[in-house]
C-alpha positions as CSV (number, residue, x, y, z in Angstrom):
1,X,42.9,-8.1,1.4
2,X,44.2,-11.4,2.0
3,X,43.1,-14.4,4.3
4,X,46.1,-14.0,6.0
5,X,46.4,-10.3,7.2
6,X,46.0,-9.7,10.5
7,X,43.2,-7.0,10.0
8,X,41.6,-9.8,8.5
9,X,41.2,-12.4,11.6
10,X,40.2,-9.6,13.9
11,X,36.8,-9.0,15.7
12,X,37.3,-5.1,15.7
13,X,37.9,-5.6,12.0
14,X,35.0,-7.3,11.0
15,X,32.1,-5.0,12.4
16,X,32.3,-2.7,9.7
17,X,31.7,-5.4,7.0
18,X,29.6,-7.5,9.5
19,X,26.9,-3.8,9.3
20,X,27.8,-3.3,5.9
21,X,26.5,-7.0,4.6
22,X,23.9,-6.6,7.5
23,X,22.1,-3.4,5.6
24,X,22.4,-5.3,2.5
25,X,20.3,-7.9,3.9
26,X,18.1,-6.2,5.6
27,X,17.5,-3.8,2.2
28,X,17.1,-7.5,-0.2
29,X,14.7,-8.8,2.8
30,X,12.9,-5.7,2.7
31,X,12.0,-5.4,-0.6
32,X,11.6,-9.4,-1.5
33,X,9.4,-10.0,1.4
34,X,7.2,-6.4,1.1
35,X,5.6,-8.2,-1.9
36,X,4.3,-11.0,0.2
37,X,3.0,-8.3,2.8
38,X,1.0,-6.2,0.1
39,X,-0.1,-9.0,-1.8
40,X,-3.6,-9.2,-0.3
41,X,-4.2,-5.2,-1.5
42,X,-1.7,-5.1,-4.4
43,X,-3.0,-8.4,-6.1
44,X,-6.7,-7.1,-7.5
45,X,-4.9,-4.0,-9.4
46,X,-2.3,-6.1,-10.6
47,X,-5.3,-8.5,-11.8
48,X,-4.1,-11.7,-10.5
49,X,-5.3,-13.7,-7.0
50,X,-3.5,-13.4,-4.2
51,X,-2.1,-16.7,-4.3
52,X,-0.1,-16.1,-7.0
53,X,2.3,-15.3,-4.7
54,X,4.3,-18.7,-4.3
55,X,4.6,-18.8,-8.0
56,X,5.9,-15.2,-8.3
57,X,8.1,-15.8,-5.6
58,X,9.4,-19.2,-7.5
59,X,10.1,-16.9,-10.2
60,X,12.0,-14.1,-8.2
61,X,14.0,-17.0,-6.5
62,X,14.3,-19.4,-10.1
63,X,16.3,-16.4,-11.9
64,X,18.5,-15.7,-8.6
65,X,19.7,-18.8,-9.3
66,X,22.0,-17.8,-11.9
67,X,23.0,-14.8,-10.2
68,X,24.0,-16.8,-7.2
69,X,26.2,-18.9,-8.8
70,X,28.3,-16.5,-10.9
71,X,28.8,-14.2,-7.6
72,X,31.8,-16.1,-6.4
73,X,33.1,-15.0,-9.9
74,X,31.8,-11.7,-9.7
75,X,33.3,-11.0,-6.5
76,X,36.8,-11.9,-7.3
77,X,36.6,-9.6,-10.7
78,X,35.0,-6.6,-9.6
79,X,35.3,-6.6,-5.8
80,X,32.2,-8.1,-3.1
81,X,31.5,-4.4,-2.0
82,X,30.6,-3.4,-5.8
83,X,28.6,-6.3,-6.3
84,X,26.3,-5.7,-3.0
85,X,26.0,-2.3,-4.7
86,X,24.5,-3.4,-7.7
87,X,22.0,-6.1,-5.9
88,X,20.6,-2.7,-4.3
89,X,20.3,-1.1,-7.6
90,X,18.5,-4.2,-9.2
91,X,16.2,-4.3,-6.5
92,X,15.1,-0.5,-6.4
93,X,14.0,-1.4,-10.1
94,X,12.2,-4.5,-9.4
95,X,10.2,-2.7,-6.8
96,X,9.8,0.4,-9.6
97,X,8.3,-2.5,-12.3
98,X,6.0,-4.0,-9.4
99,X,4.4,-0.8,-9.4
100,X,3.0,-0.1,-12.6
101,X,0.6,-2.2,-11.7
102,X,-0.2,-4.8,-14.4
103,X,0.9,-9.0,-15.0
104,X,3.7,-8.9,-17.1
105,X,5.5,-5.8,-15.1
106,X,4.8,-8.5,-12.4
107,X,6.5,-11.4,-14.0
108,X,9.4,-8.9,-14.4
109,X,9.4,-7.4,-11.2
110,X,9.8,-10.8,-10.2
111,X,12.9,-12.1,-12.0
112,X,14.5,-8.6,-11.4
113,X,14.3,-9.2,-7.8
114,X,15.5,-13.0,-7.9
115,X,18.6,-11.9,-9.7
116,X,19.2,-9.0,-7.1
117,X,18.8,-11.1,-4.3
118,X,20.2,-14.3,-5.6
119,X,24.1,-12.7,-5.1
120,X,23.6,-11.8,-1.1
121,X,24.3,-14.8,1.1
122,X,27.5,-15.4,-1.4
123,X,28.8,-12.4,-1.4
124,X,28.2,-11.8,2.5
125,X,29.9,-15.0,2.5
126,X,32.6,-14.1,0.6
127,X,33.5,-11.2,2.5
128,X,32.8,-12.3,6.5
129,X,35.0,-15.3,5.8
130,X,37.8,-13.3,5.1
131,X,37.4,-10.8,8.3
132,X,35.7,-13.1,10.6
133,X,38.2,-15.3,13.6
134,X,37.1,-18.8,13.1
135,X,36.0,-19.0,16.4
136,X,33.3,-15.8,15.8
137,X,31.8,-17.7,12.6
138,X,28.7,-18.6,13.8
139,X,27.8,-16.1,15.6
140,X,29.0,-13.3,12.8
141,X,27.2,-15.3,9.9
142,X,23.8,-15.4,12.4
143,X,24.3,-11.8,13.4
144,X,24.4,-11.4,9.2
145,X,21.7,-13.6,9.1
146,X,19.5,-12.0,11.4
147,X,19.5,-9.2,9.3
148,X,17.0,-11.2,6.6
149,X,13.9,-11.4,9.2
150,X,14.2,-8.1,10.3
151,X,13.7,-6.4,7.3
152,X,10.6,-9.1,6.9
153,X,9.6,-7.6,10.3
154,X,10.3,-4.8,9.0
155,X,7.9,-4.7,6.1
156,X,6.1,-6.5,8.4
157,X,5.4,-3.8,10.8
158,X,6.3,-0.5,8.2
159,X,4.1,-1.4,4.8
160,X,0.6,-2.0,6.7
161,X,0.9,1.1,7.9
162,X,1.7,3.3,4.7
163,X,-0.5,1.3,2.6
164,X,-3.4,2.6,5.2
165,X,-2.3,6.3,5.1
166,X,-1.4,6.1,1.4
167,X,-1.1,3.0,-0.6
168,X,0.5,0.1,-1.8
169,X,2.9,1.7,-4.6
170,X,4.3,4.1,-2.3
171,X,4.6,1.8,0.3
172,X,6.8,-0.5,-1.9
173,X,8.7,2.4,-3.3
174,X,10.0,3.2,-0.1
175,X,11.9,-0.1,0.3
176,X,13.2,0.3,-2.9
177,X,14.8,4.2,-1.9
178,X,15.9,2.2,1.1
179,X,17.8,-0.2,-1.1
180,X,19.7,2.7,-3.1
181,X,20.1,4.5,0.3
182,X,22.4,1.7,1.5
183,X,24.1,1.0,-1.9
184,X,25.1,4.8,-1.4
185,X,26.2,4.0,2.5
186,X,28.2,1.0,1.9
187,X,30.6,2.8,-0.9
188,X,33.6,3.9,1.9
189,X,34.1,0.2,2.5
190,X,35.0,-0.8,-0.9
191,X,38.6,0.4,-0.6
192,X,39.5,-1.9,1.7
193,X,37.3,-4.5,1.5
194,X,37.5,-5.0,-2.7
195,X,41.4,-4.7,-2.2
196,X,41.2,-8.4,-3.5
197,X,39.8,-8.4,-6.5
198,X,41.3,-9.7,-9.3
199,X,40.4,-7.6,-13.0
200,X,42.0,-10.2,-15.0
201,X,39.7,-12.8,-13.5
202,X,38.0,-14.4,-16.1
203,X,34.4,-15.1,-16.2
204,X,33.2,-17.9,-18.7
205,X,30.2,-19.9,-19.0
206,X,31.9,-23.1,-17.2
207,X,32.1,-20.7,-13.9
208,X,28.3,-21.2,-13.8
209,X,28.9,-24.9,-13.2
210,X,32.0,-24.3,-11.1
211,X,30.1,-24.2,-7.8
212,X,28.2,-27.0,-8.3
213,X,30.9,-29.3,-8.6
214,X,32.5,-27.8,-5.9
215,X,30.0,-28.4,-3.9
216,X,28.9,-31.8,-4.8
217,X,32.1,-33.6,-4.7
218,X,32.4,-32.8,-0.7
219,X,30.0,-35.1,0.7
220,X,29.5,-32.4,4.0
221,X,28.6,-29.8,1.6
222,X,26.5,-32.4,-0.6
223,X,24.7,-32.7,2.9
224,X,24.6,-29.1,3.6
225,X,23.3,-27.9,0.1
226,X,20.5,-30.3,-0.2
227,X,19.3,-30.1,2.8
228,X,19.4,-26.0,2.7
229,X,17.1,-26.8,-0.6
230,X,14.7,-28.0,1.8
231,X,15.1,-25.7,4.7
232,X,14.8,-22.5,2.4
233,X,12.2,-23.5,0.9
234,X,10.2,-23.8,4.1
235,X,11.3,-20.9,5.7
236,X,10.2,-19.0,2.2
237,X,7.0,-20.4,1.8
238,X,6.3,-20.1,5.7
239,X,7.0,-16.5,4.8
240,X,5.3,-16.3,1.6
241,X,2.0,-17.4,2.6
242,X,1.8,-16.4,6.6
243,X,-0.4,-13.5,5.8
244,X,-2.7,-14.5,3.2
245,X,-3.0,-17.7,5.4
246,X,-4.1,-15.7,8.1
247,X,-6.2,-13.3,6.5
248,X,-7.9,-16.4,4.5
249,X,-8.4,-18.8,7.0
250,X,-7.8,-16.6,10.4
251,X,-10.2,-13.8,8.7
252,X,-7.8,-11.3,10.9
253,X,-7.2,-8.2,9.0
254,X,-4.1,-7.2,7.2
255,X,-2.6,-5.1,10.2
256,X,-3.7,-8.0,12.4
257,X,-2.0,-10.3,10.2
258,X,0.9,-8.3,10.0
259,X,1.9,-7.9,13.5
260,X,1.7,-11.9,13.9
261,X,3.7,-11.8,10.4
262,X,6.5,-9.4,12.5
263,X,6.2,-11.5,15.7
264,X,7.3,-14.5,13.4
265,X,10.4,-12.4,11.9
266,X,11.4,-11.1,15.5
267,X,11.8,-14.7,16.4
268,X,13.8,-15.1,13.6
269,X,16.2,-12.5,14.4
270,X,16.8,-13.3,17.8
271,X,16.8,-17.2,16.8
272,X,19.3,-17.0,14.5
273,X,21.5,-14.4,17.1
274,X,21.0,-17.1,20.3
275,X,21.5,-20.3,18.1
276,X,24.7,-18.6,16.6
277,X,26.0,-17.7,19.8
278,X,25.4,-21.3,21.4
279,X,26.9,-23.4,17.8
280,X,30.1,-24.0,18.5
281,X,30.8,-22.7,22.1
282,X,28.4,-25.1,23.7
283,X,27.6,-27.8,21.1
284,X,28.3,-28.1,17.8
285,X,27.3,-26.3,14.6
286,X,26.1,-29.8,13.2
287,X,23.8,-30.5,16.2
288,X,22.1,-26.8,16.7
289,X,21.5,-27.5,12.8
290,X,20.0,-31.0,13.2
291,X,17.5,-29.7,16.7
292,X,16.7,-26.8,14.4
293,X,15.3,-29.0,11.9
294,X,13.5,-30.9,14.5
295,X,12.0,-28.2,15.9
296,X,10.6,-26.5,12.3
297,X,9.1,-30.0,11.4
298,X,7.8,-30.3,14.4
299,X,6.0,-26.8,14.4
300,X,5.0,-27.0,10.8
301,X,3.0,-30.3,11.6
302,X,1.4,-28.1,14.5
303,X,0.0,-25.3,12.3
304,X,-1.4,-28.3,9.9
305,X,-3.2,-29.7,12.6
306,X,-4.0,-27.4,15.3
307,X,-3.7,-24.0,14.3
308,X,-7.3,-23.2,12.6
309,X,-8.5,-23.6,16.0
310,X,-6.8,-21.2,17.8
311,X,-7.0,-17.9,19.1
312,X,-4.7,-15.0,18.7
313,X,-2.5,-15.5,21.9
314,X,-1.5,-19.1,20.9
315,X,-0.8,-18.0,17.4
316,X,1.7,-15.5,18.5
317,X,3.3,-17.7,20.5
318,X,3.2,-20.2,17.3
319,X,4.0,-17.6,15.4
320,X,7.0,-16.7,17.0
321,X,8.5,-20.8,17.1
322,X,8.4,-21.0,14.0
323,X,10.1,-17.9,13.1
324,X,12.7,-19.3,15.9
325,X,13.4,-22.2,14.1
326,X,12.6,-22.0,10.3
327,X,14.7,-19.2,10.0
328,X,17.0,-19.1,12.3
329,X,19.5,-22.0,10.9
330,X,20.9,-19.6,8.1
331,X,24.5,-18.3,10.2
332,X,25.1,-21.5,11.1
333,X,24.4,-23.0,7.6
334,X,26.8,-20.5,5.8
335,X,29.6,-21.0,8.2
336,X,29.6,-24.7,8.1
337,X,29.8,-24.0,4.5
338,X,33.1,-21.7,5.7
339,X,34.3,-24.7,7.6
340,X,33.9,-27.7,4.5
341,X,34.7,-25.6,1.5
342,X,38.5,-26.1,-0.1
343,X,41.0,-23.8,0.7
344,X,40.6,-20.5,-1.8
345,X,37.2,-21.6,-2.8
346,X,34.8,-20.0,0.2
347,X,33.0,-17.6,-2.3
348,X,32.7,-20.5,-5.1
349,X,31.7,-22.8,-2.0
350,X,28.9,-20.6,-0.9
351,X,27.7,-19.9,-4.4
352,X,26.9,-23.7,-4.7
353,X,25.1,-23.5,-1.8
354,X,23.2,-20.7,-2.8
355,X,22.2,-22.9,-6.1
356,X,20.7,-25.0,-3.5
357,X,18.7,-23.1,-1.3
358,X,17.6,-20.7,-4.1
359,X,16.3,-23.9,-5.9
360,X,14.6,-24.6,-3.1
361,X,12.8,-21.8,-2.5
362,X,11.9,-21.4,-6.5
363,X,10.3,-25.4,-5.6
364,X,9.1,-25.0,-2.5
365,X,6.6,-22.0,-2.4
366,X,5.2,-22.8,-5.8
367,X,4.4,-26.4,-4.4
368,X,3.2,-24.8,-1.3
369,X,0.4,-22.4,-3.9
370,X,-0.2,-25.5,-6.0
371,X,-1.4,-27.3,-3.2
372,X,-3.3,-24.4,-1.8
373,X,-5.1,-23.6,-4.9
374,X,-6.0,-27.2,-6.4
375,X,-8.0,-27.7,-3.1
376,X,-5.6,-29.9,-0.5
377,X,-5.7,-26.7,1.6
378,X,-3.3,-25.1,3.7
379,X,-3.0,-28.0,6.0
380,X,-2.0,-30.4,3.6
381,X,0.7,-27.7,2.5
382,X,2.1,-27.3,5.9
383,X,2.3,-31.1,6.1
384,X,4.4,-31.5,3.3
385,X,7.1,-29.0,5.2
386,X,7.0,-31.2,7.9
387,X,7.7,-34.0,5.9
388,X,10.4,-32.4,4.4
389,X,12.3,-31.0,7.2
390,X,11.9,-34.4,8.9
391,X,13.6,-35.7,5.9
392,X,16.4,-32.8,6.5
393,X,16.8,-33.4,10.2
394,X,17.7,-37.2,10.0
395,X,19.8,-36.3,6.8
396,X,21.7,-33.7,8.7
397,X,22.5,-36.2,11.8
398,X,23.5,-38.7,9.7
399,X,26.2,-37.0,7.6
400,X,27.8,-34.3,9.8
401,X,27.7,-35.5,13.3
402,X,31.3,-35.8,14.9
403,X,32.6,-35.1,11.5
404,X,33.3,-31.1,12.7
């Protein structure tokens, strides 16, 4: 399927992939993010603290990394539906090795889920370019986009509640039938959508690097993949630690905790939906990036300072901010990456990016526990995201404003 056909630059013809790459999402988000749900119950069988959890999700997103990059590669050879298919496989076995229950099925767990979430924003990428208007960008990529705090909500709201009626093993083996259930549902796509692959493409160690370079030579996308290594790495760690932060500090229970962990997601979701509708139509991509950055730095320096002190009410309201804003910069992210990268080069493009942001969350979260667990606390760890994203926000403004 070519850039060019007319099915191609259609709205009608982009729903089908835009639900297809959606459930993907939602199926990856699901099953990453369930670990940082169950983590308070799951962490004494596995025989490790609970806040092991920023370094095991360092780990998951360290060895996506790799996978990230070669799925511009991947794509083109085998076809973007295929390789969606086999990020749901990988992840039904991560979640399989989570639950037998011991550190080193853990620590492979881990990396099993990194590399089988590592390929999803590329490959979404990849295809939504191709069947997305222009004009529709945004909004399609943050509709996409969307999809990766509702399956947080989603474990959110659905893994309290079978870990009380049964337990955690079952609760995570769920998401993982989920995950084989859509790589099952997305297979009548793949005729059209994979039409484009290329079987002679050649995949060589150099295509690692490829994206990088790519990347790095345009100063826009320089601009756009480091400051994504920041902003992921927030929005991860935000969702990394939000319930043992609350349980720990808060002393709410886990439900508790988790319905303030879903109220965050939910204001992800519709974030990323209003802020893709608004980028482009009424201002510009670069500025709804640059206030969303504002906003997050802003909010983490908020929960640093003030939010120990508060009740439940304000929390949710907190909660759902910084859902709002940490998360919801992804669908405009990916299709200013659309809108910089070289001609032919969209999947390579968004592969570098990927390097980026998965680098960041592999930093970030780990920095986040480090600082947790050698006694600065969780206020000095919400701090440093402000820092951070402060750092992101003037960055962003600098580089890409009037330059769309």
């Amino acid at each position: 399927m070519s850039e060019s056909s007319a099915e191609a630059v259609t709205v009608r013809g982009a729903v089908a992939p835009l639900f297809a790459t959606s459930g993907v999402q939602i199926a990856a988000s699901l099953t990453m993010f369930g670990v940082a749900v169950v983590a308070p119950v799951a962490a004494p069988d596995i025989g490790v603290d609970a806040t092991l959890i920023g370094p095991f999700t360092a780990i998951a997103y360290g060895s996506g990394v790799v996978g990230g990059l070669l799925t511009g590669a991947f794509c083109d050879r085998f076809g973007a539906i295929r390789v969606g298919q086999l990020t749901m496989v990988l992840a039904f076995f991560g979640v399989v090795l989570l639950t037998l229950s011991n550190p080193i099925a853990a620590l492979f767990s881990a990396i099993v889920l990194g590399i089988s979430y590592g390929p999803v924003n590329p490959f979404s990428t990849h295809i939504l370019a191709r069947v997305v208007p222009e004009t529709s960008r945004p909004l399609f990529l943050s509709i996409k986009q969307s999809a990766q705090p509702a399956g947080t909500a989603i474990a959110g709201l659905l893994l309290p509640f079978l870990v009380a009626l049964y337990d955690w093993r079952l609760a995570m083996l769920a998401t993982g039938v989920i995950a084989l259930a859509i790589a099952f549902a997305i297979q009548p796509l793949r005729s059209r959508i994979d039409a484009d692959r290329d079987p002679a493409r050649t995949i060589r160690g150099g295509s690692v690097l490829e994206p990088i370079g790519v990347v790095w030579r345009e100063p826009r996308l320089r601009c756009l993949a480091l400051s994504g290594f920041i902003l992921s790495g927030t929005q991860v760690s935000l969702a990394s630690f939000f319930v043992v932060y609350l349980t720990e500090t808060q002393e709410f229970s886990l439900a508790t905790a988790g319905v303030l962990f879903t109220i965050m997601q939910i204001g992800g979701v519709l974030g990323r939906t209003v802020w893709g509708g608004i980028a482009d139509r009424i201002v510009s991509a670069n500025l709804m990036m640059t206030a969303l950055c504002a906003g997050t730095s802003i909010l983490c320096a908020v929960t640093a300072l003030y939010a120990g002190q508060w009740s439940y009410i304000p929390l949710a309201i907190l909660s759902f901010w910084l859902g709002a804003t940490s998360h919801g910069w992804n669908g405009i992210y990916f299709s200013e990456i659309i809108k910089f990268a070289p001609s032919g080069a969209v999947g390579v493009a968004a592969s570098g990016a990927q390097f980026a942001t998965l680098s960041g969350v592999a930093f970030w979260p780990m920095m986040f526990g480090l600082i947790v667990a050698t006694g600065g606390g969780y206020s000095a760890a919400f701090l440093m995201h402000a820092a951070a994203t402060a750092v992101a926000t003037f960055y962003i403004h600098a580089v890409l404003r009037d330059r769309n």
